[in-house]
C-alpha positions in Angstrom: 4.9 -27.7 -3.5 7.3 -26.6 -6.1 5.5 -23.9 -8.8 6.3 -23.4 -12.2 6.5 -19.9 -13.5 5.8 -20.2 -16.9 2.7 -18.9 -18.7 1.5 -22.2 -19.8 0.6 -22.9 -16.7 -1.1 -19.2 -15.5 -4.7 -18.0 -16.2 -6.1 -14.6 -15.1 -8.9 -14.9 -13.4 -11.7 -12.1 -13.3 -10.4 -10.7 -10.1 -7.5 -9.2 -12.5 -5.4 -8.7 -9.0 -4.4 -12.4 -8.4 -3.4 -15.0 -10.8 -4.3 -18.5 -10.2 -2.7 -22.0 -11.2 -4.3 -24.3 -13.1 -4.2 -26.6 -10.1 -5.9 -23.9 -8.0 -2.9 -22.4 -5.9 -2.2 -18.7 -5.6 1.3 -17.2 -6.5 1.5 -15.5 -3.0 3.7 -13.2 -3.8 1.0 -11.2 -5.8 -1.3 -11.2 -3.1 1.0 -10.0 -0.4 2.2 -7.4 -3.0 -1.6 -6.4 -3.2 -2.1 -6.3 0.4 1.4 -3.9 1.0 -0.2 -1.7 -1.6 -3.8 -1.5 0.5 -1.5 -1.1 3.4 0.6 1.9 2.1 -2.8 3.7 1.1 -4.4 3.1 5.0 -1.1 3.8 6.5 -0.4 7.0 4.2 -4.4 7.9 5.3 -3.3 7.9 8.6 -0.2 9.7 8.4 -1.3 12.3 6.5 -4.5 12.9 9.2 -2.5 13.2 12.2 0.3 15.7 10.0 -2.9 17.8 8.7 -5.0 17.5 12.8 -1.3 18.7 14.0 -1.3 21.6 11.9 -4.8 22.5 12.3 -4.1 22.7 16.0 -1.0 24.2 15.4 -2.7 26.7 13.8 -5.6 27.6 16.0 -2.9 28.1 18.7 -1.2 30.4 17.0 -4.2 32.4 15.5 -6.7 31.9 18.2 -9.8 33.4 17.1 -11.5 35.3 20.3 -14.6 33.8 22.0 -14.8 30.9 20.2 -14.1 27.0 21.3 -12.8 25.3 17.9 -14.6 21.5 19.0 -18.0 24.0 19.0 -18.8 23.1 15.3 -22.0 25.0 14.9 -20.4 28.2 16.5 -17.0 27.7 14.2 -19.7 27.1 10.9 -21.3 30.3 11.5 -18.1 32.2 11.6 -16.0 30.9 8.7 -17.7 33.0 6.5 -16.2 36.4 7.9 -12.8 35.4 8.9 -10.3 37.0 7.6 -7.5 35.4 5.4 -4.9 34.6 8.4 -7.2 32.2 9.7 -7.0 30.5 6.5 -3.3 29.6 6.2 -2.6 26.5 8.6 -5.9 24.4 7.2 -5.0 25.4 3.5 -1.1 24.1 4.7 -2.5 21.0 6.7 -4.7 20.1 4.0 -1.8 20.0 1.3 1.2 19.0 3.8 -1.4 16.3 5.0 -2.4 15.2 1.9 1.3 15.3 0.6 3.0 13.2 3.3 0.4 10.7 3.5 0.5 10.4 -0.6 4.6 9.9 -0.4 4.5 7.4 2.7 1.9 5.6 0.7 4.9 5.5 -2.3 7.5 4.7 -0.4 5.3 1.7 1.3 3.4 0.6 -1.8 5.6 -2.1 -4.0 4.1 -1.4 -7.1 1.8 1.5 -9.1 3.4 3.7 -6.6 1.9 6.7 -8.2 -1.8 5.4 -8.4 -1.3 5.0 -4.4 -0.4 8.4 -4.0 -3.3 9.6 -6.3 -5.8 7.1 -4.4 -4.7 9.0 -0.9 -5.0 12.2 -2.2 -8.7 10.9 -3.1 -9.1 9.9 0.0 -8.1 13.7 1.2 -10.0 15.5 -1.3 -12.8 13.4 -0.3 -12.6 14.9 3.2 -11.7 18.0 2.1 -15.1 18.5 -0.2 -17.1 17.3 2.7 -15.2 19.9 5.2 -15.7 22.8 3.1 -19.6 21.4 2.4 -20.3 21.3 6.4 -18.0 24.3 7.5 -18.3 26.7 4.6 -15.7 29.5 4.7 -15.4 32.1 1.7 -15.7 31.3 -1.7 -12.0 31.8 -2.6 -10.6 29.7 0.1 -12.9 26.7 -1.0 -11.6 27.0 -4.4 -8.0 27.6 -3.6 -8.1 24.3 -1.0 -9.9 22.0 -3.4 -7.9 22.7 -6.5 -4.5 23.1 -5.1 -4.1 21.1 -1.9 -5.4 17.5 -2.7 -4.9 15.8 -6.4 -1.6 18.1 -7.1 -0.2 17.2 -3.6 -0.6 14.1 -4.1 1.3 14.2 -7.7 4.1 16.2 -5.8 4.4 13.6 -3.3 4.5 10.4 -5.3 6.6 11.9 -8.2 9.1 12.7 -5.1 9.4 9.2 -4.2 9.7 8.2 -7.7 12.5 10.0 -8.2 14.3 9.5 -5.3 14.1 6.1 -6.2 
């Protein structure tokens, strides 16, 4: 079937992500465009989890906090609170390192609105990061540090790198 580019021929349809025919048939090279770009923001997810659940075991190897098992959630809750700031370093750096790599792999996989997949995975993080600091609360400063500084600018920082790289 041989197409015919022109806009004579092209409605929008209310999707507003594909654009129909009049005879019915899809330009298919939006639509895989569309599914690269929900690719990019699941694979950048991913990425980004197993850079920030490396770090957060990374961490708890290197400052191993005595007597306590970090899969024992209740145990870890109820001592957040009084840890001091050391304890603090590797999830504040997993959660921005995380939330930065996953943004730029998203970028660098994503054909289009390369930026607006960076900002959607770094939704995605602060998402998760909200609901960590909800169900393990640690102090007041950390929570305010992590959610301000290691989700939505990451995710800037890592899709304005790809974008100027190229």
């Amino acid at each position: 079937m041989k197409y015919n580019f022109s806009t004579e021929n092209l409605k929008i349809t209310t999707f507003n992500l594909f654009f129909f025919y009049w005879d019915g048939s899809l330009i298919i090279r939006d639509m895989n465009q569309t599914l690269r770009n929900i690719l990019a923001v699941i694979v950048g997810w991913l990425g980004g989890s197993i850079i920030n659940m490396a770090l957060v075991q990374t961490g708890h190897s290197i400052f191993p906090i005595e007597g306590l098992d970090p899969n024992d959630m209740d145990a870890f809750a109820a001592i957040m609170p009084s840890l001091d700031a050391k304890y603090f370093i590797f999830p504040f750096f997993a959660h921005a390192l995380g939330t930065l790599a996953g943004a730029a792999i998203a970028a660098i996989i994503g054909v289009d609105r390369k930026l607006m997949l960076a900002f959607i995975v770094g939704g995605f993080f602060l998402i998760g990061g909200i609901a960590v600091n909800y169900l393990l609360p640690g102090p007041i400063w950390f929570t305010i540090v992590d959610i301000l500084f290691a989700y939505i600018p990451m995710a800037w920082l890592g899709g304005k790198l790809v974008q100027a790289k190229g």
